[in-house]
N, C-alpha and C positions, 0 to 999 in steps of 0.2 A: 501642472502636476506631473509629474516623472516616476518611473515604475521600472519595476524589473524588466527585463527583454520576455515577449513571448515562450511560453512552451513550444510552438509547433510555426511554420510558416503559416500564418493567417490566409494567404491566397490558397489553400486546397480545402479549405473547407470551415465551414462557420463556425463561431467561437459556442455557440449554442444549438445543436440539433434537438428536437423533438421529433417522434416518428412516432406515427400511432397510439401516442399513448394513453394507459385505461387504468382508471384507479376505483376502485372499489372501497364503499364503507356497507358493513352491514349487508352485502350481497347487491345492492344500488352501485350503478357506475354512476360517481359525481363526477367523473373526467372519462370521455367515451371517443377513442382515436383522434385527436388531437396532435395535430404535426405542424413544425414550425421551424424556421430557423432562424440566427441572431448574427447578422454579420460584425467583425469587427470595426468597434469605432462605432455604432448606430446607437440613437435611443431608441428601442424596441418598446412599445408599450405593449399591454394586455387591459382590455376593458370588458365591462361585462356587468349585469347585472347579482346584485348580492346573489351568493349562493352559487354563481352561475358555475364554480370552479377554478377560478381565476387562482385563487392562494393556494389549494392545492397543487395544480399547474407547477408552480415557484418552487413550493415547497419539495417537488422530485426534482426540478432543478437543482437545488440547492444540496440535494440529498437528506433532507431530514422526513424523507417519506420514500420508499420503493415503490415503485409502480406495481399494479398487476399485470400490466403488460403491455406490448412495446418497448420503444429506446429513448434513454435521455443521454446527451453525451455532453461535454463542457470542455470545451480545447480537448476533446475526444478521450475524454476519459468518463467511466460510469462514475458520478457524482456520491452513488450510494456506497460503490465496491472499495472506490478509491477517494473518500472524500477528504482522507488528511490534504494530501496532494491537490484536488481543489479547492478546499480549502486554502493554501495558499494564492491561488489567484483568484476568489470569488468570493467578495465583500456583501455582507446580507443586512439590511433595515429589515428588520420583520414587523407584519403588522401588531402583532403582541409580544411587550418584551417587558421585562421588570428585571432589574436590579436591586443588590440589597442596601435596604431604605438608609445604612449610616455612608455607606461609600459617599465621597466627596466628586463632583464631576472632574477633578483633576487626576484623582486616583482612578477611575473608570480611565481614561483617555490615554495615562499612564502604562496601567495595566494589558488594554486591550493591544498598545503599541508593542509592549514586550511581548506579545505573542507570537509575531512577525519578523520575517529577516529582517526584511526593510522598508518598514515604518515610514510615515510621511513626519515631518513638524507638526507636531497636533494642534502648538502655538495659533499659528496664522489660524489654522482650520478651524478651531475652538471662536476666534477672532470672527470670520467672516460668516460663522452659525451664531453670531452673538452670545458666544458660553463664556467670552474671559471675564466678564463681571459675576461669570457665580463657579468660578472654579473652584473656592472653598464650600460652596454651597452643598448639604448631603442633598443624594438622590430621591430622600424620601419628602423634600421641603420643595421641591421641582414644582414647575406648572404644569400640566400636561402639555403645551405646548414646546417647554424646554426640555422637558425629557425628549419628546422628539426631534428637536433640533442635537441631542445630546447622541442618539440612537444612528441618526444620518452620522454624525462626527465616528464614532465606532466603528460604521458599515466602512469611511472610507481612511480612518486609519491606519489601515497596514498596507495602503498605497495598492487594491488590486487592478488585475486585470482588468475584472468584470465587476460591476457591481449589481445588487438585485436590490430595489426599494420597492416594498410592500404599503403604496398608502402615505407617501412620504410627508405628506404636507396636512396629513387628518389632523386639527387642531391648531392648526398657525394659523394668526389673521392674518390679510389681507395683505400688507408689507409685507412679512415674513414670509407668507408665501411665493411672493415674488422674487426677493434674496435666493430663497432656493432655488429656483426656477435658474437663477444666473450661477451659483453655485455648480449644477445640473451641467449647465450646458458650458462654464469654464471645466467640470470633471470630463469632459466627452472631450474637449478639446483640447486635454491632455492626452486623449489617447485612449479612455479608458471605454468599455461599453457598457451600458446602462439598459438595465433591465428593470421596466416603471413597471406596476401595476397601481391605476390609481380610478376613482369613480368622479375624477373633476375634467370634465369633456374639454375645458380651455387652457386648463394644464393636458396633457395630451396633443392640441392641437398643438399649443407654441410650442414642445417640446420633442415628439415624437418622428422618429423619419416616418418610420409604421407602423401599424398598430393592426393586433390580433385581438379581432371582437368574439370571445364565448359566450354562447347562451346555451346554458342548461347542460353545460357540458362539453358541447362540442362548440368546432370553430365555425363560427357563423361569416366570417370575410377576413381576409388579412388581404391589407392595402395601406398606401401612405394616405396621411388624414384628409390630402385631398381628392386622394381617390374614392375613397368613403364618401365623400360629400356627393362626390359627380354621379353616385350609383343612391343617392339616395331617391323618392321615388320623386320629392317635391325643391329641386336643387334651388329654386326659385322662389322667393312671395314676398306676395303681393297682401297691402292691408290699406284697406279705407273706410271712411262713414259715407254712404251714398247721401244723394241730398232728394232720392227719392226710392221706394221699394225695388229692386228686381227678381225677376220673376226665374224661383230657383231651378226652373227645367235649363230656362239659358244660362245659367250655371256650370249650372252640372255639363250640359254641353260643350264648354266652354276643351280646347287641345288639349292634350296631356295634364290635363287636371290630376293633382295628387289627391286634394282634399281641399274641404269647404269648411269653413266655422266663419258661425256668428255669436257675436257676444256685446251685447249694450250698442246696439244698430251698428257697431262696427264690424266688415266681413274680411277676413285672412283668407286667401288662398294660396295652397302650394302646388309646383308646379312647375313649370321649363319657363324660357323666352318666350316660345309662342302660346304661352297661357297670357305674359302679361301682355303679348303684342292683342291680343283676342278681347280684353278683359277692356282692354283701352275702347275698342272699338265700337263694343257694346254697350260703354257707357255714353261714347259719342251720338252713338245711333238712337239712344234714348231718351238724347240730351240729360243728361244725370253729370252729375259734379260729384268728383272724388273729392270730398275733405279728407286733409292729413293724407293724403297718398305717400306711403313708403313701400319702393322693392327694396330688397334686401334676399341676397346669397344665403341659401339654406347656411346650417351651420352642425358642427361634427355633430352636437347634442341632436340635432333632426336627425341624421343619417342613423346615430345607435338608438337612437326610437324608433327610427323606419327598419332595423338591425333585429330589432328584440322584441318587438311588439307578437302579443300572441296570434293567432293567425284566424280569421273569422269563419265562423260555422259557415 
């Protein structure tokens, strides 16, 4: 994919600043100082539980909301003051979008192209979003799934800079969501930067260099996905069926224990290396057999549970 030259030399400063920022609904901050930045070329996620703020976040990006306060800048311009102008270099998938139900998917792709200096081939693009077998197809006969494969086609149409997807892959099975995924990461390595907000932890992992976790508004960690992992509290577990009781004070005992569950005599623990080097020990000393023994590497979905979980009395 090929694009117009930059507005600004990328090496002074990021294609995306966030600084502080506060958004209000109703006198509540659902976005409460919030700062972040988007280098050029990065897939940048944002994850977060519903609510947390996440789509408002985008949406001052994007400029279709002003902050109450702080900065958002976009190749260093105010998004809200001067949005014609980012508008041309920042392509949007929003999580909600509707078109009208007689438009044709070819007339949309058409349309949205002439809005741009310069436009990509929507050809090929329609093509590898699987849209050329319903390019006579109207809008209003769509799947949900091809409308949003229709919405991605739109966002990256006018060949931007940056692009922002809201949720991209809500609705695509399983193949299809993978297509995108390579889609994604052929648009990055054309150059373009990629701004995900999405709630699928394995999309994020395969796709994200870093990811900014909001809970409840504010930023709860930004790090790359496997930094997240290595700060989670159980990076480690461990899961077997004993082939005898033990006794859960030695448990609980046990090094850097995260956490314990049992469920149909089988016991999971999370936790470091020296949890499973300990756990081993203890079965030895017991003589106790681990059936089905699997470790297994926490995984990003642990770390944004260990991220967001509410905090105990």
């Amino acid at each position: 994919m090929c694009r117009a030259g930059p507005l600004r030399d990328a090496r002074t400063m990021p294609v995306i600043e966030v600084t502080a920022l506060r958004k209000l609904y109703g006198g509540r901050a659902v976005v409460d100082d919030v700062s972040f930045g988007v280098e050029e070329g990065e897939i940048f996620g944002i994850l977060g539980p519903n609510g947390a703020g996440k789509t408002t976040t985008v949406e001052c990006v994007e400029g279709l909301r002003v902050p109450d306060g702080g900065r958002v800048r976009v190749t260093g311009l105010d998004p809200a003051a001067d949005h014609e102008r980012v508008s041309r270099v920042l392509g949007a998938q929003l999580q909600q979008s509707e078109l009208q139900p007689r438009i044709t998917v070819r007339e949309a792709l058409e349309l949205y192209a002439s809005f741009h200096r310069h436009p990509l081939d929507w050809g090929p693009l329609a093509g590898r979003l699987g849209l050329t077998g319903r390019l006579g197809s109207h809008f209003g006969k769509l799947s949900g799934g091809q409308k949003q494969r229709l919405f991605i086609a739109l966002a990256l149409v006018g060949n931007p800079r940056i692009v922002v997807l809201d949720e991209l892959t809500t609705g695509l099975d399983p193949r299809a969501r993978r297509d995108t995924w390579r889609l994604i990461e052929d648009v990055r390595a054309g150059g373009v930067t990629v701004l995900l907000v999405t709630h699928f932890m394995e999309e994020a992992q395969r796709l994200c260099d870093r990811i900014a976790v909001i809970d409840k508004g504010r930023l709860a960690a930004l790090d790359t996905p496997s930094g997240l992992i290595r700060r989670s509290a159980g990076a480690t577990v461990i899961s077997f069926t004993p082939s005898a009781p033990l006794d859960e004070r030695d448990l609980n005992a046990l090094p850097q224990l995260a956490s314990v569950e049992h469920k149909d005599g089988r016991i999971t623990l999370s936790g470091t290396d020296d949890t499973v080097d300990a756990v081993l020990t203890l079965l030895a000393r017991h003589h106790v057999t681990a059936h089905q023994l699997r470790v297994t590497d926490a995984t990003l979905d642990d770390a944004f549970l260990d991220l967001t979980k509410e905090p105990t009395a």
